[in-house]
C-alpha positions in Angstrom: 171.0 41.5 111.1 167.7 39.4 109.9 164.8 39.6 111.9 163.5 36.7 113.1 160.4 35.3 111.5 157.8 33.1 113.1 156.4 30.4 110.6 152.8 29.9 109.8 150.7 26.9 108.7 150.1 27.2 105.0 146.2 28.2 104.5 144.3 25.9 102.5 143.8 28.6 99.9 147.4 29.8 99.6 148.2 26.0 98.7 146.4 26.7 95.2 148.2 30.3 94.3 149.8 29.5 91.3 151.9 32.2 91.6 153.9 31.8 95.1 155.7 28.7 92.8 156.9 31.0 90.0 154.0 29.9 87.4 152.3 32.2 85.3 149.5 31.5 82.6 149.9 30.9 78.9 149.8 33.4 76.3 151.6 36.3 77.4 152.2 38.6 75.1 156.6 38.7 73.9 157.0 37.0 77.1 160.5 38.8 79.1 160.5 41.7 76.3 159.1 44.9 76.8 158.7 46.7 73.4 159.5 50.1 72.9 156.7 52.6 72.9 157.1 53.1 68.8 155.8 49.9 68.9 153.6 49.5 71.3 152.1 52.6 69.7 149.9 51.5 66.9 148.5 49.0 69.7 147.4 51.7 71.9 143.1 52.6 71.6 143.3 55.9 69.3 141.1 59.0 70.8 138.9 60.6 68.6 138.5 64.2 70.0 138.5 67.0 67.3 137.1 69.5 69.8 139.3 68.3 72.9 142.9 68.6 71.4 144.2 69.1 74.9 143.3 65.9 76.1 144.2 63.9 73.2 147.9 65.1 73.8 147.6 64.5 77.5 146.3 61.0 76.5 149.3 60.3 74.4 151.5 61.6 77.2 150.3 59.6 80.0 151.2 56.7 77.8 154.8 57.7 76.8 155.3 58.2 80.8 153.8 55.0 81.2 156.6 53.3 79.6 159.5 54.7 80.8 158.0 53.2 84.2 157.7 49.5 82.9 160.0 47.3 84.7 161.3 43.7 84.2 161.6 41.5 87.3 165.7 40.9 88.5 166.6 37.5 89.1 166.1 36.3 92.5 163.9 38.6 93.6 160.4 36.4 93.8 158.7 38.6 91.1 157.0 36.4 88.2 156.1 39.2 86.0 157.1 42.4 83.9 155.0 45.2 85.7 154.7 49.0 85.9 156.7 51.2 88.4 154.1 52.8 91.1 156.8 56.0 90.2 157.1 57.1 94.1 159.5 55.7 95.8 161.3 52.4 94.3 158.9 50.0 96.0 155.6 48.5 94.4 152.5 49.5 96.0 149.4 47.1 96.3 146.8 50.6 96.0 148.6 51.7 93.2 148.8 48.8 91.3 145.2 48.3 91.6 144.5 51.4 89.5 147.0 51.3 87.4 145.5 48.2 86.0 142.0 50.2 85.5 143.9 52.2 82.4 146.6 49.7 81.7 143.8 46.7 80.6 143.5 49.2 77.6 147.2 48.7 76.5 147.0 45.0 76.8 147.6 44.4 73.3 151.2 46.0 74.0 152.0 44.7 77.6 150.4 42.9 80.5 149.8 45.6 83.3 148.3 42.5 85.0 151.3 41.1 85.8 152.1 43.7 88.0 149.3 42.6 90.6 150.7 38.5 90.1 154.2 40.0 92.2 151.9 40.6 95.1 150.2 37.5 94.9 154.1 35.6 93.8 154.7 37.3 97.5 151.8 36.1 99.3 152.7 34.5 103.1 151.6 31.5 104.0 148.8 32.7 106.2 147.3 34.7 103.4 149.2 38.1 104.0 149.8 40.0 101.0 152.0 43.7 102.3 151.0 46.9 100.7 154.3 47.7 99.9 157.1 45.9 98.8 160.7 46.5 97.0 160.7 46.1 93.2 164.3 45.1 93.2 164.6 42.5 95.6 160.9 41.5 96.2 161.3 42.1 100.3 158.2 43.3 102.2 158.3 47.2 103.5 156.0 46.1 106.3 155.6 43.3 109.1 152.4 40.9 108.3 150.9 42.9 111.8 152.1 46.1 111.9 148.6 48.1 111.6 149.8 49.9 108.2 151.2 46.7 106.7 148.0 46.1 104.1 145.6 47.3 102.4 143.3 48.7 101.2 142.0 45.1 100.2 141.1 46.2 96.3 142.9 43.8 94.3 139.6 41.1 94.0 138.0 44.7 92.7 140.8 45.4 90.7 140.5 42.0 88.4 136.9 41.6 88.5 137.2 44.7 86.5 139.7 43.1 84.1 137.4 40.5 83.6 134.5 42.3 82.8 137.1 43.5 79.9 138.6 40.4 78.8 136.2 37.3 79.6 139.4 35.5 81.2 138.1 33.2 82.8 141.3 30.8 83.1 142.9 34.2 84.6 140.5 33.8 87.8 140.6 30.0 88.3 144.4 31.5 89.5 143.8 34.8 90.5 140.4 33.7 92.7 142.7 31.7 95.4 145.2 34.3 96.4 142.2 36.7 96.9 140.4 34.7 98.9 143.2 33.7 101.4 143.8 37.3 101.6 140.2 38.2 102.0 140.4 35.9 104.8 143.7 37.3 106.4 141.5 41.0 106.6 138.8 39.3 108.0 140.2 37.7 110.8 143.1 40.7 111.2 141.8 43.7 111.1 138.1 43.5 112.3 137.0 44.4 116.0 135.2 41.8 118.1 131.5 42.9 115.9 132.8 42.0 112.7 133.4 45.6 111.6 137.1 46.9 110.2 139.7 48.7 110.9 142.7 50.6 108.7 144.8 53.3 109.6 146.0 56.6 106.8 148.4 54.5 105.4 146.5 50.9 105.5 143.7 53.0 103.8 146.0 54.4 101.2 144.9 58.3 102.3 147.9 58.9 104.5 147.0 61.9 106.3 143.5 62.5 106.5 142.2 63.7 109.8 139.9 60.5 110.1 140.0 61.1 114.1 139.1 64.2 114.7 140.5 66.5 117.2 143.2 63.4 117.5 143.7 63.5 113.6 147.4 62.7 114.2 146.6 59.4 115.9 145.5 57.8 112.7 147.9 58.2 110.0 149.9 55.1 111.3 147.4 53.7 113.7 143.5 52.3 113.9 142.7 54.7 116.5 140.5 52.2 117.9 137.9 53.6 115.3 135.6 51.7 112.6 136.7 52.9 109.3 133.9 53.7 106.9 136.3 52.7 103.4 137.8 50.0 104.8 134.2 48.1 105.6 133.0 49.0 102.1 135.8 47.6 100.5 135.2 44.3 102.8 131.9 44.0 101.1 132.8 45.0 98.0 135.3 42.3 98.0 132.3 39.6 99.3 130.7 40.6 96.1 133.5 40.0 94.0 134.7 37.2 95.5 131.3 35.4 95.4 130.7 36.1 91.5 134.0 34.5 91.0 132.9 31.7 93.3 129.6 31.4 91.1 131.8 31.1 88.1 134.3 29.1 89.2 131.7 26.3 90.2 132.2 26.6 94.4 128.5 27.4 95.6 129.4 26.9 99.5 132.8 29.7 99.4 129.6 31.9 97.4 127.2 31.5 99.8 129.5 32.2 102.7 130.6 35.4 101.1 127.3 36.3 100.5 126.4 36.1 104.2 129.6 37.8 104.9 128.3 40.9 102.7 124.9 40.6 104.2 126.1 41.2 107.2 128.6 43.9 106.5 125.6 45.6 104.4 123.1 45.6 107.4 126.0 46.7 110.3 127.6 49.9 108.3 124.0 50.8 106.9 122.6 50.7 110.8 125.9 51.9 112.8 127.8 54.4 110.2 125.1 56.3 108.4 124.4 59.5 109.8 120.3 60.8 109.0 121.3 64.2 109.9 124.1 64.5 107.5 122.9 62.4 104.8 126.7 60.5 104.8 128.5 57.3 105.8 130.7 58.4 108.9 133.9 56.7 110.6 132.9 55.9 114.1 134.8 57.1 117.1 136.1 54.2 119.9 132.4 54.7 121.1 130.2 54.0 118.9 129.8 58.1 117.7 130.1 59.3 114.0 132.7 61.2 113.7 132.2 64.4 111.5 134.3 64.3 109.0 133.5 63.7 105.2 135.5 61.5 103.6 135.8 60.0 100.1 136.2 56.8 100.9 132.6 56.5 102.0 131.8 56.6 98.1 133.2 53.1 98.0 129.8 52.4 98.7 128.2 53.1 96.1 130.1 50.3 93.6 128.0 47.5 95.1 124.7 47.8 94.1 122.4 46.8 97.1 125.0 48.6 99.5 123.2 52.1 99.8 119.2 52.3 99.9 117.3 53.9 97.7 116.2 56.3 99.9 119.6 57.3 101.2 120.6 57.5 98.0 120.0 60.7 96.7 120.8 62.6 100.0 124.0 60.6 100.1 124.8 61.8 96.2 123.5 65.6 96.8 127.5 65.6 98.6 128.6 65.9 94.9 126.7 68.6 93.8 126.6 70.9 96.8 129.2 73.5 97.0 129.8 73.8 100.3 131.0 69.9 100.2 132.8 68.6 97.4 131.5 70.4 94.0 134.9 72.3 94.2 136.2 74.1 91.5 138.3 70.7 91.1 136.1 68.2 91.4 136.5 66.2 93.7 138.5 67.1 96.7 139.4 63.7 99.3 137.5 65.5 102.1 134.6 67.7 101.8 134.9 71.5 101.8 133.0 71.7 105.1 135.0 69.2 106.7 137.6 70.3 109.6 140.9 70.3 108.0 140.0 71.1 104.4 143.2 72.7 102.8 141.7 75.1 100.1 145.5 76.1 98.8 147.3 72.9 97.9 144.7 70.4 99.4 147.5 69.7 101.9 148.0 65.8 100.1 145.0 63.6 101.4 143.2 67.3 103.0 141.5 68.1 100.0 143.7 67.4 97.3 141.9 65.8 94.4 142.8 62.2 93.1 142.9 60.3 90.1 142.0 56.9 91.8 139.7 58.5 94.3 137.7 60.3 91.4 137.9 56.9 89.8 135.7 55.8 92.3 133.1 58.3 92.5 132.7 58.2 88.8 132.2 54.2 88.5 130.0 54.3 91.5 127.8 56.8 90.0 127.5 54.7 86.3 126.4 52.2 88.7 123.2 54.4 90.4 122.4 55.5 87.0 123.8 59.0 88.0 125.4 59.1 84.2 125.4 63.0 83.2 126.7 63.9 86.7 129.4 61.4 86.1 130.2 63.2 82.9 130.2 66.5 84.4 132.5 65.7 86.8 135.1 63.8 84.2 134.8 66.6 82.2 135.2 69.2 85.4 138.1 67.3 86.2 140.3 66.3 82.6 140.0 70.3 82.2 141.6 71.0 85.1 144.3 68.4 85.1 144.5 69.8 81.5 145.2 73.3 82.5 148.3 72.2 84.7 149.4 69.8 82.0 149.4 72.6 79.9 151.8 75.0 82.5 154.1 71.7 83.1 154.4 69.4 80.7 153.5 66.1 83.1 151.1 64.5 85.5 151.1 64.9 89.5 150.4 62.5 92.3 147.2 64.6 93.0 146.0 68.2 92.6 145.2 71.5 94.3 141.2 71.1 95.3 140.4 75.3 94.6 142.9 76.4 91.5 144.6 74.5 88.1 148.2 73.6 90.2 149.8 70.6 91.4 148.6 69.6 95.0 151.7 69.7 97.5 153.3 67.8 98.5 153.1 66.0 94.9 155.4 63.7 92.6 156.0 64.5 89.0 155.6 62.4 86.0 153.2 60.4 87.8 152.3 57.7 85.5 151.5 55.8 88.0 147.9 56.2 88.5 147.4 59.2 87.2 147.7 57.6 84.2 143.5 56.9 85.3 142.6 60.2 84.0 144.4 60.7 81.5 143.4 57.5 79.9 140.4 55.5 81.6 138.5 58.5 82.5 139.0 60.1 79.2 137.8 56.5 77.5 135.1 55.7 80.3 133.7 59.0 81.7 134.6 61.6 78.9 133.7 59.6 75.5 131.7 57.6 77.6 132.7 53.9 76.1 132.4 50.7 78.4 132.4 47.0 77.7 131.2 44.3 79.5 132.3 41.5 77.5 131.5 38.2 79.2 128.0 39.7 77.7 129.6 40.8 74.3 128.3 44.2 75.2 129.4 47.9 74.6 128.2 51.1 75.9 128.2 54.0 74.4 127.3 57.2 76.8 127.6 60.2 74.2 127.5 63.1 75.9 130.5 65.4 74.9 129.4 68.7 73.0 130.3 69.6 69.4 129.3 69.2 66.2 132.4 66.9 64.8 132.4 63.4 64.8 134.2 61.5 68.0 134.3 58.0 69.5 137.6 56.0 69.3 139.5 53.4 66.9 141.9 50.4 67.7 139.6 50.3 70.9 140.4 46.4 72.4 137.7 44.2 72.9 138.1 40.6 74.8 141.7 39.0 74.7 142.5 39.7 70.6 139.7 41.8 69.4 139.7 45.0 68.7 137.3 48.0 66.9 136.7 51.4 66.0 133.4 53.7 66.5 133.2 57.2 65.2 130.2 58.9 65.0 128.5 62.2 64.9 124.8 63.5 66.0 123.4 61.5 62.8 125.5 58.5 62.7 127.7 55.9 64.3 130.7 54.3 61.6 131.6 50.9 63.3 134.3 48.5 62.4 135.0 45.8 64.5 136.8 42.1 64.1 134.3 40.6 67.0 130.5 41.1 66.8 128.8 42.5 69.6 125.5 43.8 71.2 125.8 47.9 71.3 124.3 49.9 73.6 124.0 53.8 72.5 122.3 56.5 74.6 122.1 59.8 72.5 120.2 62.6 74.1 117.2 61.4 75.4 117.0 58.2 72.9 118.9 54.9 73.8 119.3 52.5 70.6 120.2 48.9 70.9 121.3 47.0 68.3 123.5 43.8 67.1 127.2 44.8 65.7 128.5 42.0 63.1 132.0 41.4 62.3 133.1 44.1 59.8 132.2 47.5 58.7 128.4 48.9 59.6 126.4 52.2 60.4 124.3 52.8 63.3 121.6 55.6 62.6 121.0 58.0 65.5 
């Protein structure tokens, strides 16, 4: 029997997604075909790791698991798009998805992981709601639009500002920008208390079981708890940051400016109400007001937008990394902190300590961002190793991993490729070999840091929508070839050299 539905006026904004009407933009690549992974092969960015055979085989790995997950959209089912399977349970999830994309953009020559995150916007309602879960085969939501786990965490506008910054798309965001917005808008006036501040629960957060609540740490795994969740906020203005670049670049001043003010606010209300001077941390607060102890992950959400944490809270903030007794475990980095109540030290009991790809994802990008570069790369290195070690015992990637030895968390899926595929492939790319790009500035980054005294870098690396290079070098020497000039950026020991790269083949002296 159907359940009855109860209509909604159409929001302005959910008038202009493209996507709910079955439209997707030009240009994709083979459009309905998904190639075999022979093909899609030579394609693929090439590691160039001489000392770190491990990881170049995990590398390939996570990409051959990667395509046994693709999927084609049935018939009938609302999908618009070829995407990637989350590889849990048969559904799509909207957290997932989200990092997925972070190491699919570098297979985009091959297939559009992208499309994946058009299915949630094809499915957006008419009052903005997007669900954080919905069936791959017929397109139906998992969730009711009000049902306090039924969204989130609100990461998609992060999610393809990121693509951006690697492609230059701009045509991608005058379509993309709507359905984020109206779903900006559905958090904003859903799940925020009465003082602007948000709400989630363990699932709406995407970290199921954490013991967010305290001694009540059952009551929020499928419910609010009538607490102010310290990721969820973060993300908020996170999202206001996104959403207002995309604004700026999209010519609407007055939707920029109102995000801004949005983020201002958010900015001033979590840095007054959740951060804790005693314990140098962002805290969830309890349904009065009171931090509540625990040490959560999620609070490093805050350091991806740059004015969110200040400088003086900074370092204490960071020192959490580092310190032993918190979250420098010998897996780097466990989802709660060591000295948390409710730590698991044997499996990381799944969301208790167990360490995660997307999670680590986080830390490592916020750190780039505060300039925190070589603890970044110790902890990308700390953690491929380790994820290395079980790869090397089982042949495959986990959902998440034991926080104390080299094993599989537990509970944990296998083959998950999915977003493990993050470190396997981004982190290796971003954190390990230390390349970025930033291309609606034509710019690379190289962060060299890895030890040895043979040549690495990277060939058939992509750059914007068609181009693509290669950049090996060794302590004297960088070899560049590249179809699409750009400015380089290369820190080397204590030096950093910046220099113009032209179309073709040229040497950068170190």
């Amino acid at each position: 029997m159907a359940h009855p539905t109860f209509p909604h006026p159409r929001h302005p904004y959910v008038a202009r997604n493209p996507f709910r009407e079955g439209r997707r933009r030009s240009g994709e690549f083979r459009a309905g075909e998904i190639i075999p992974f022979h093909e899609a092969r030579p394609l693929l960015p090439v590691p160039v790791i001489p000392h770190f055979s491990e990881w170049e085989e995990m590398y390939w790995r996570a990409w051959e698991i990667a395509w046994r997950h693709l999927r084609q959209p049935r018939s009938g089912s609302g999908l618009v798009a070829n995407f990637i399977d989350s590889a849990f349970n048969g559904n799509m999830f909207m957290w997932d998805s989200a990092f997925m994309t972070q190491f699919g953009i570098y297979g985009r020559r091959a297939f559009d992981f992208l499309g994946t995150l058009e299915n949630f916007y094809a499915r957006q309602h008419d009052d903005g709601y997007i669900c954080r879960e919905i069936n791959m085969l017929d397109g139906h939501d998992f969730f009711f639009p009000f049902d306090p786990n039924g969204t989130g965490p609100n990461v998609l506008a992060w999610a393809e500002w990121r693509a951006f910054r690697h492609t230059a798309d701009q045509e991608r965001l005058k379509q993309v920008f709507w359905p984020l917005l109206a779903l900006h808008n559905w958090f904003r006036a859903h799940r925020t208390w009465p003082g602007g501040l948000y709400w989630a629960t363990g699932l709406s957060s995407g970290m199921d079981n954490q013991p967010r609540a305290g001694a009540r740490a059952h009551d929020s795994m499928l419910h609010h708890a009538h607490m102010t969740w310290v990721d969820a906020n973060m993300q908020a203005a996170l999202n206001c940051w996104v959403l207002a670049q995309m604004a700026q670049l999209l010519d609407e001043p007055d939707l920029a400016e109102a995000l801004n003010e949005e983020r201002a606010f958010l900015h001033r209300e979590i840095n007054r109400r959740m951060w804790n001077d005693n314990s140098g941390f962002y805290h969830d607060l309890d349904p009065s007001g009171n931090p509540v102890s625990l040490k959560t992950i999620g609070a490093y959400w805050a350091l991806l937008d740059k004015d969110f944490v200040p400088k003086e809270r900074e370092e204490p903030f960071i020192r959490h990394l580092r310190d032993q007794e918190a979250f420098n475990r010998p897996h780097r980095v466990p989802s709660i902190s060591a000295d948390s109540e409710g730590y698991d030290p044997e499996t990381g009991n799944y969301w208790c300590g167990g360490v995660w790809s997307p999670t680590n994802y986080v830390v490592l990008k916020g750190l780039r961002r505060a300039g925190q570069r070589r603890l970044a790369h110790q902890i990308a290195v700390n953690h491929l190793q380790c994820v290395a070690r079980v790869f090397q015992h089982t042949d495959t990637f986990w959902e998440n991993y034991a926080p104390e030895t080299a094993a599989p968390g537990s509970p944990a899926k296998a083959d998950f490729v999915g977003w493990t595929g993050v470190s396997a492939i981004a982190i290796l790319l971003e954190d390990a070999i230390g390349i970025s790009v930033d291309w609606p500035l034509r710019r690379v980054t190289w962060d060299r840091r890895l030890e040895g005294e043979l040549a690495y870098g990277v060939r058939n690396f992509p750059l914007g929508r068609e181009g693509v290079m290669s950049m090996v070098g060794d302590g004297m020497s960088i070899e560049i070839v590249t179809d699409s000039s750009f400015n380089l950026t290369v820190r080397h020991g204590d030096s950093t050299i910046r220099t113009s790269v032209p179309v073709g083949a040229s040497t950068v002296k170190l």
